[in-house]
C-alpha positions as CSV (number, residue, x, y, z in Angstrom):
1,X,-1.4,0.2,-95.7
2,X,-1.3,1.4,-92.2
3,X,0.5,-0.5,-89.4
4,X,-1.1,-2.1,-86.5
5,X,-1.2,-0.1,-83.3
6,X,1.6,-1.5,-81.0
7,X,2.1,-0.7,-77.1
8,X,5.9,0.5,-76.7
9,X,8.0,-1.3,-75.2
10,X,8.7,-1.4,-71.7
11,X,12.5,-0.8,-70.6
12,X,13.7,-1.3,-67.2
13,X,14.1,2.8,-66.2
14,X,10.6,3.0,-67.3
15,X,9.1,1.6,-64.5
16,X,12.0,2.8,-61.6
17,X,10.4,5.6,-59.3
18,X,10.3,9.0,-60.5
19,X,12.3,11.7,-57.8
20,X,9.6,14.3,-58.3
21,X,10.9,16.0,-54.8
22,X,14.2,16.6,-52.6
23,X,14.0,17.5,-49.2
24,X,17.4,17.1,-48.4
25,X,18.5,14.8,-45.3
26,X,16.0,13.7,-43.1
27,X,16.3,10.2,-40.4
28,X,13.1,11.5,-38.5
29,X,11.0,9.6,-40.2
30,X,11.5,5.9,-41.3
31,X,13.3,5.0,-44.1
32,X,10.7,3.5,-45.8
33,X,8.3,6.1,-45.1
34,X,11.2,8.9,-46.8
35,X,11.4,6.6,-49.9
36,X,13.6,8.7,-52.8
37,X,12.3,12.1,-51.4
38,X,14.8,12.6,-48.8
39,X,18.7,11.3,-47.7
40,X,19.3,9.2,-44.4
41,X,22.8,9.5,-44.4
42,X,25.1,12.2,-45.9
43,X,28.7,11.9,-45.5
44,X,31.3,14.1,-47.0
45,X,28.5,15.8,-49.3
46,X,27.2,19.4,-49.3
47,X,23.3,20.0,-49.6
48,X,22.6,23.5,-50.5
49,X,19.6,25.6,-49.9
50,X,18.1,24.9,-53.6
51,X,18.4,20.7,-52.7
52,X,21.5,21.0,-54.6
53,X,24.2,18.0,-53.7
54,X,27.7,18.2,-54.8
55,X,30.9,16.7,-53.3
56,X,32.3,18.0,-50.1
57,X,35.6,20.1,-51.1
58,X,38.5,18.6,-49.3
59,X,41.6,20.4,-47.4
60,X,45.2,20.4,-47.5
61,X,47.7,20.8,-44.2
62,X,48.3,24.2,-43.8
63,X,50.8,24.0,-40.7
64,X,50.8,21.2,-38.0
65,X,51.9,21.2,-34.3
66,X,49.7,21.0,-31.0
67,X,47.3,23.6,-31.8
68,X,44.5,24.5,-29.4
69,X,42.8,26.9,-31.0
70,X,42.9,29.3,-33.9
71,X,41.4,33.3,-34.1
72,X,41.6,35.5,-36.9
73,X,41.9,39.3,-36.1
74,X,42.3,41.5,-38.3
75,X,43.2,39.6,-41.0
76,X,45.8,37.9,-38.7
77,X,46.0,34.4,-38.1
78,X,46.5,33.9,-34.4
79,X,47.0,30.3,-32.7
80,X,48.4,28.5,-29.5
81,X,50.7,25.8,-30.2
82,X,52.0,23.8,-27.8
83,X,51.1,26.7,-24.5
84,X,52.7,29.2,-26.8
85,X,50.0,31.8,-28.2
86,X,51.7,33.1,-31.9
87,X,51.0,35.0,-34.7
88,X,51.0,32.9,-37.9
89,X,52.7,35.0,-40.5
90,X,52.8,31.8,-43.3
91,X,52.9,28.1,-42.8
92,X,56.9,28.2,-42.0
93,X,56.8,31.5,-39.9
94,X,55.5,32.8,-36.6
95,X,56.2,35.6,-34.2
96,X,55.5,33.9,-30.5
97,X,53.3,36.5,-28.3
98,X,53.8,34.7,-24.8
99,X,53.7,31.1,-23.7
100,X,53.5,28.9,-20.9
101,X,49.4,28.8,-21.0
102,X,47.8,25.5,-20.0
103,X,44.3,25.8,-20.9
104,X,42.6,23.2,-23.3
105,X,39.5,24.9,-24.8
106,X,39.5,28.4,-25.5
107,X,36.4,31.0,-25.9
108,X,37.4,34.5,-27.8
109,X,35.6,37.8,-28.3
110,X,36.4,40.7,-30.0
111,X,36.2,44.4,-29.0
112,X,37.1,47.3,-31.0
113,X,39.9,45.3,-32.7
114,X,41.3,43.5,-29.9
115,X,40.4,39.8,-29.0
116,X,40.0,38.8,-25.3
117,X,40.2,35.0,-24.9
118,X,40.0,33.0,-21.6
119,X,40.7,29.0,-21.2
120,X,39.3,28.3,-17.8
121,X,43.0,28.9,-16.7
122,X,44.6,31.8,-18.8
123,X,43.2,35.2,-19.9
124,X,44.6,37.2,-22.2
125,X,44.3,40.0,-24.8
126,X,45.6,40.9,-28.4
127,X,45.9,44.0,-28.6
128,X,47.9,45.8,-31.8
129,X,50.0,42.8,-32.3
130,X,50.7,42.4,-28.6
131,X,49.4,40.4,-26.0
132,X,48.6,41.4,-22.8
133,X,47.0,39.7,-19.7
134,X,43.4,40.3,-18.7
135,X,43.7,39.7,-15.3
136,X,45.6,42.2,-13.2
137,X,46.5,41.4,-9.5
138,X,45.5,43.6,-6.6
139,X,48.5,44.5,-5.0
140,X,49.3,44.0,-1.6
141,X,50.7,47.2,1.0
142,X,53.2,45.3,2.8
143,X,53.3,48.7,4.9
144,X,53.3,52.1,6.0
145,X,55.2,54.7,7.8
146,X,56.1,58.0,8.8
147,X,58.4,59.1,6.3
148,X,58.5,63.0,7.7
149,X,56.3,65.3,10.6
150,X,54.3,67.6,9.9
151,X,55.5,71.6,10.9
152,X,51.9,72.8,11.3
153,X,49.4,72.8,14.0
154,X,47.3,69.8,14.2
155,X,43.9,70.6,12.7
156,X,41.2,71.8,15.2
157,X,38.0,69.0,15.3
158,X,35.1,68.6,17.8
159,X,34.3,72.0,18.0
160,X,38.1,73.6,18.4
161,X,39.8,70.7,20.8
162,X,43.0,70.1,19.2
163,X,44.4,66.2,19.1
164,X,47.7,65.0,18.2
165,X,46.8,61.4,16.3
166,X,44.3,60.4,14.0
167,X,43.8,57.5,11.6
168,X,45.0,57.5,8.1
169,X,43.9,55.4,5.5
170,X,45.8,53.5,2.3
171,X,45.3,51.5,-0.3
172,X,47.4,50.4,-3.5
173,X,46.8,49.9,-7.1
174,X,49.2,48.7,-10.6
175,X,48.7,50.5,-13.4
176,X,49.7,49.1,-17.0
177,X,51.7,50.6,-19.3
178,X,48.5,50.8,-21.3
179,X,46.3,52.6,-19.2
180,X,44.3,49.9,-17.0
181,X,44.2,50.3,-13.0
182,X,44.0,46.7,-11.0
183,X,42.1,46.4,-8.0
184,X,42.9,48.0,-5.3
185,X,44.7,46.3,-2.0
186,X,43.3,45.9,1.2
187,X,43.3,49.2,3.4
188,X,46.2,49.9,5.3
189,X,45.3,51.9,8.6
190,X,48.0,54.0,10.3
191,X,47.7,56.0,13.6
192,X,50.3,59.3,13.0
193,X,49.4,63.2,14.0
194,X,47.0,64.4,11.5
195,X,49.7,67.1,10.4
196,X,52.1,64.3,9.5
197,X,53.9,65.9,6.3
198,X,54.8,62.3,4.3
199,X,54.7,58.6,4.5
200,X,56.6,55.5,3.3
201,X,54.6,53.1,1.8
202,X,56.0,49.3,0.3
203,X,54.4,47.6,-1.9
204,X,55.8,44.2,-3.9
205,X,56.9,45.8,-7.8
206,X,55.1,44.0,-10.9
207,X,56.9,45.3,-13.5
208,X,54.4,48.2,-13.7
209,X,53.2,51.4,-12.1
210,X,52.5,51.4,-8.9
211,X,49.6,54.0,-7.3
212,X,49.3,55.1,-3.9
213,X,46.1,56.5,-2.8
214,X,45.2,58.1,1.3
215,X,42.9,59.5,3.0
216,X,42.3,62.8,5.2
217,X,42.9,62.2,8.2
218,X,40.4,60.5,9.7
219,X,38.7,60.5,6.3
220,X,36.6,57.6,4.1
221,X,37.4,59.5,0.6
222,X,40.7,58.3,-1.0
223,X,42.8,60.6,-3.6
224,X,45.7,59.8,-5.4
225,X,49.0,60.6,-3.8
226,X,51.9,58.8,-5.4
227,X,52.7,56.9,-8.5
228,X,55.9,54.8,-8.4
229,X,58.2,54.5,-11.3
230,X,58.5,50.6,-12.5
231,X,59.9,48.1,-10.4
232,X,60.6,51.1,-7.4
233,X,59.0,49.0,-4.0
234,X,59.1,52.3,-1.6
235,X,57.1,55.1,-2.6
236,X,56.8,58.0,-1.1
237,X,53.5,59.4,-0.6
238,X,52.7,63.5,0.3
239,X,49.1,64.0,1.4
240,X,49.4,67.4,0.3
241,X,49.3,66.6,-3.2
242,X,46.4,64.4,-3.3
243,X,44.2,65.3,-6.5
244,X,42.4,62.5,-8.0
245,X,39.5,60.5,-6.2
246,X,39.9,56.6,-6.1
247,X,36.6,55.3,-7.5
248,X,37.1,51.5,-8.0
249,X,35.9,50.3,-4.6
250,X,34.8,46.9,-4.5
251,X,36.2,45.7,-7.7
252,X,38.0,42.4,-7.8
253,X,40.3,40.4,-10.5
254,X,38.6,38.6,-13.6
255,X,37.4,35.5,-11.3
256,X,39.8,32.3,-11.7
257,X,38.7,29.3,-13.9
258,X,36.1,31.5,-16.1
259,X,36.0,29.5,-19.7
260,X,33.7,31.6,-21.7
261,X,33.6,35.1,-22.5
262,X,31.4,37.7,-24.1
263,X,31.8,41.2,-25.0
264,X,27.6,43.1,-24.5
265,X,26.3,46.4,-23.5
266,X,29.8,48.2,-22.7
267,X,30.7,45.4,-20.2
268,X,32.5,41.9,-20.8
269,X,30.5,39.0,-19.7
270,X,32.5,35.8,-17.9
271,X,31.1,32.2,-16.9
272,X,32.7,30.4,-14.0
273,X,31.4,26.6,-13.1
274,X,31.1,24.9,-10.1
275,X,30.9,21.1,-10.3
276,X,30.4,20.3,-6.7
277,X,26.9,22.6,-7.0
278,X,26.5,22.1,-10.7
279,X,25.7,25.9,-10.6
280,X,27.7,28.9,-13.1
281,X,28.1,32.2,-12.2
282,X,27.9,34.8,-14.8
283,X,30.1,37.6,-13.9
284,X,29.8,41.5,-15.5
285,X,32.5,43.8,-16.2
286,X,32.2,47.3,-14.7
287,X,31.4,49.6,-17.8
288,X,34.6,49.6,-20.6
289,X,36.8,48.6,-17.4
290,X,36.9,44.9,-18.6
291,X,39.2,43.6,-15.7
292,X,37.4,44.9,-12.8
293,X,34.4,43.0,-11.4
294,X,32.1,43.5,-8.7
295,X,32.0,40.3,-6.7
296,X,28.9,41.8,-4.4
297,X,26.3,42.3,-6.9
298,X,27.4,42.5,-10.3
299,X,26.6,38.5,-11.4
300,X,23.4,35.7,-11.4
301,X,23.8,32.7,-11.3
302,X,21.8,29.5,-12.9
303,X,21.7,25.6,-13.1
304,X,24.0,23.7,-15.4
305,X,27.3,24.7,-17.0
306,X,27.0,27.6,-18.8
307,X,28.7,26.7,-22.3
308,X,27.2,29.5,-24.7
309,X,27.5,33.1,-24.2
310,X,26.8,35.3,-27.1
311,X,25.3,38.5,-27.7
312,X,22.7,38.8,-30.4
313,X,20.3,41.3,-32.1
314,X,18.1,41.3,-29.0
315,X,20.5,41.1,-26.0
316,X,22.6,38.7,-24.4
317,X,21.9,35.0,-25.5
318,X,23.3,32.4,-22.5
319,X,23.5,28.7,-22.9
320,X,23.7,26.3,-20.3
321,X,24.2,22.0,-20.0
322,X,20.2,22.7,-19.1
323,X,18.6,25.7,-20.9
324,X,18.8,28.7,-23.3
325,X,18.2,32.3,-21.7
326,X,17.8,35.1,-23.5
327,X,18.8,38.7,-21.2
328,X,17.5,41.5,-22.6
329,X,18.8,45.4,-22.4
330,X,15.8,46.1,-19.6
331,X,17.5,43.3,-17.4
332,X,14.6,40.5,-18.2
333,X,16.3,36.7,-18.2
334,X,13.8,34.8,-20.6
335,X,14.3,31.0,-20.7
336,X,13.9,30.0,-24.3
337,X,14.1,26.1,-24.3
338,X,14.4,24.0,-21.8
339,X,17.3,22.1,-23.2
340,X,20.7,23.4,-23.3
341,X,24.0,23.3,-25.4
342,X,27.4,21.4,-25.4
343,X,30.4,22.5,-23.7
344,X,33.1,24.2,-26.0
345,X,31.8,27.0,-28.5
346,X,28.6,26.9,-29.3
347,X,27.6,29.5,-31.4
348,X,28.2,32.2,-34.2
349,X,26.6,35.0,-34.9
350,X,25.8,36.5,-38.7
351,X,25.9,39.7,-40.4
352,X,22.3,40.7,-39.1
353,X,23.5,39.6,-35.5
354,X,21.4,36.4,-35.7
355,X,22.3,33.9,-32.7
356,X,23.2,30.4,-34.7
357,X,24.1,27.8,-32.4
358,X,24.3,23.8,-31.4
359,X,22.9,22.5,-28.7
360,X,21.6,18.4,-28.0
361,X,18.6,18.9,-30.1
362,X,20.5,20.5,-33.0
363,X,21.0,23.8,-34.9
364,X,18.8,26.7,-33.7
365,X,19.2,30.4,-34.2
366,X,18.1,33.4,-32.2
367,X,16.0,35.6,-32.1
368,X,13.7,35.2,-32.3
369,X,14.1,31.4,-31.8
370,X,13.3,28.5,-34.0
371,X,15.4,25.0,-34.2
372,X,16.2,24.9,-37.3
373,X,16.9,20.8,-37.6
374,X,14.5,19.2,-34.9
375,X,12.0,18.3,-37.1
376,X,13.6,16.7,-40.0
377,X,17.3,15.6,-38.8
378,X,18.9,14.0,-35.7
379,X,21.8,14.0,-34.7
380,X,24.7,12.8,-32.0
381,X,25.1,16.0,-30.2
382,X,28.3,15.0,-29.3
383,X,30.0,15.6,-25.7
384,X,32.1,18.7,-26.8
385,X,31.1,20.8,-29.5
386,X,32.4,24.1,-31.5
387,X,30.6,25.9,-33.8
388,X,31.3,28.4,-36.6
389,X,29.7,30.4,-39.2
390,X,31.9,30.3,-42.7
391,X,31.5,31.7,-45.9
392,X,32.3,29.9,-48.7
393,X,32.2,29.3,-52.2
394,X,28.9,31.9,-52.0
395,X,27.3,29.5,-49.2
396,X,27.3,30.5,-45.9
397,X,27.2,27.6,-44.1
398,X,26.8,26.5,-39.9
399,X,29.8,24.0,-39.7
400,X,29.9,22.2,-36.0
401,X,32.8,19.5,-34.9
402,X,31.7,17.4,-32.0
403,X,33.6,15.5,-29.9
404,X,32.6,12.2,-29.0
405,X,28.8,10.8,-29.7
406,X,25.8,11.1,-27.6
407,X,22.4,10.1,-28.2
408,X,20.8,11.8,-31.2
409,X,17.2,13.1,-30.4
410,X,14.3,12.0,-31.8
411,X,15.9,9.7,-34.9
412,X,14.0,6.7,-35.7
413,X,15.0,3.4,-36.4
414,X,16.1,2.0,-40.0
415,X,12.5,0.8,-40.4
């Protein structure tokens, strides 16, 4: 004897909602209208690129103090602590590099091993271990004088006529113990006979090299005449030997209060702000000299506060309070977006040279450009932001800490 048919019965789960779907965290939309597809809120959780969610891994305290930043080099762990810029050799041990800087957010680059950083105050470099400063002074020629005459006839000029004075022409430069020439000093001018045999010149010591350049006289070209030992303020300086041609005309210092830097196209690239205009001014290097600026004509300058410079598989990629540019090798400026990026460190870039960045709208990349969060999260930009690409436990992942909260764009309401 068979059995009735009977229709099973129901348990609770049997009727719950089946997640047929994950699409990860998304407050775009309502919540009702995201149902069980889709998070609202994620906190300390990781999603991964397969919808995967796990736990967050935490962190232990490696080494506490005042730190401002942090820069790996070479496998080196560098950090300022307190003004004091060290190398971090384990949690208990340092070896301090220099101290006494005062800048709060710091902006670093790399450049054939060696890490240039500026804060808006300080500049310096890592170089082998050592740091040195980025911005070298032009010295100033306090003055100059007739050392020794001249025992030959004054030169004939003007067709023959002979003439006992002429003008002479100086200037000054330092020179590192590592190669790199400052600015030069304002031109000294000096009536004397054009036969004059050697001059005096004083220039305030540095702790470096000092070069002395002149003219012929009467002359525009200026060739190297001197080079002081360190810390020696009098120099003498013999026209006759005069070989090498000065050829840094017009270069001045790294400008004062830059607060981002970026290493592109043989040059490194500075951003100076001016609040009272809110206006930056992008400064150039000259070519692999990348403490000597041209002040005339190498710079542009555009609206905002230029908080994201970065150079990418296409160029130069600048972010501003206001837009995203793109500068390309043929000297095009492309605005991408017109929305910009926080103040702080914006952006990373990967092992393809992809731009990946934060701005008030989210996580974009570049180029070519696409935002990668717009249209499924919002988020408080923040006020401050810095941004970093990390591997990890066979993710690579676009980790941003924001300072502050701001108004997230384009989130919708709990209903």
């Amino acid at each position: 004897m068979t059995r009735p048919w009977r229709k099973p019965r129901v348990t609770p789960d049997d009727d719950a909602p089946k997640i047929r779907e994950f699409a990860g965290l998304v407050n775009t939309v309502s919540e009702k209208d995201v149902g069980l597809r889709a998070l609202t809120i994620a906190d300390n959780i990781l999603i991964s690129d397969s919808k995967k969610i796990r736990t967050r891994p935490g962190k232990t305290l490696y080494r506490a103090g005042a730190m401002r930043t942090a820069y790996v080099l070479g496998g080196a762990l560098y950090v300022v602590d307190g003004g004091a810029l060290q190398r971090v050799l384990d949690a208990a041990t340092v070896v301090p590099l220099t101290s006494g800087l005062t800048g709060t957010d710091y902006c670093w680059d790399e450049v054939n091993g060696e890490a240039y950083f500026v804060n808006g105050v300080d500049a310096g470099i890592i170089r082998r271990g050592v740091y040195l400063p980025l911005r070298l002074p032009a010295p100033v020629l306090a003055s100059v004088t007739v050392s020794s005459a001249g025992t030959a006839p004054a030169v004939p000029f003007n067709f023959g006529a002979k003439y006992t004075s002429a003008l002479w022409r100086f200037c000054a430069t330092y020179e590192t113990a590592d190669g790199r020439e400052s600015p030069p000093s304002e031109i000294y001018e000096l009536a004397a006979p054009p036969n004059t045999h050697g001059f005096r010149a004083t220039v305030a010591p540095l702790g470096v090299r000092t070069n002395v350049y002149v003219t012929e006289p009467d002359g525009t070209v200026f060739r190297l005449a001197a080079t002081s030992a360190v810390g020696v303020p009098d120099i003498t300086v013999l026209p006759s030997s005069a070989k090498r041609e000065f050829t840094q005309y017009n270069t001045f210092a790294l400008p004062d209060e830059v607060d981002q830097i970026a290493y592109w196209n043989a040059r490194m690239w500075v951003a100076q702000y001016f609040a009272s205009e809110d206006q930056s001014v992008v400064w150039k290097s000259r070519p692999f000299a990348y403490h000597l600026y041209d002040m005339g004509s190498d710079y542009m300058v555009l609206p905002g506060r230029v908080a994201l410079l970065l150079w990418n598989n296409q160029g130069l990629l600048i972010g501003t309070t206001q837009a995203i540019y793109q500068h390309t090798d043929d000297g095009k400026l492309d605005m991408l977006v017109n929305y910009g990026v926080l103040p702080g460190v914006a952006g990373d870039l990967d092992a393809e040279s992809m731009a990946y960045f934060w701005t008030t709208r989210g996580f974009c990349r570049a180029m070519p450009f696409e935002n990668l969060t717009e249209k499924q999260v919002g988020m408080p930009p923040g006020l401050r932001a810095n941004t970093r690409l990390l591997y990890l436990d066979g993710m690579q992942q676009l980790v941003t800490v924001t300072q502050g909260g701001g108004t997230p764009f384009n989130a919708r309401s709990a209903l």
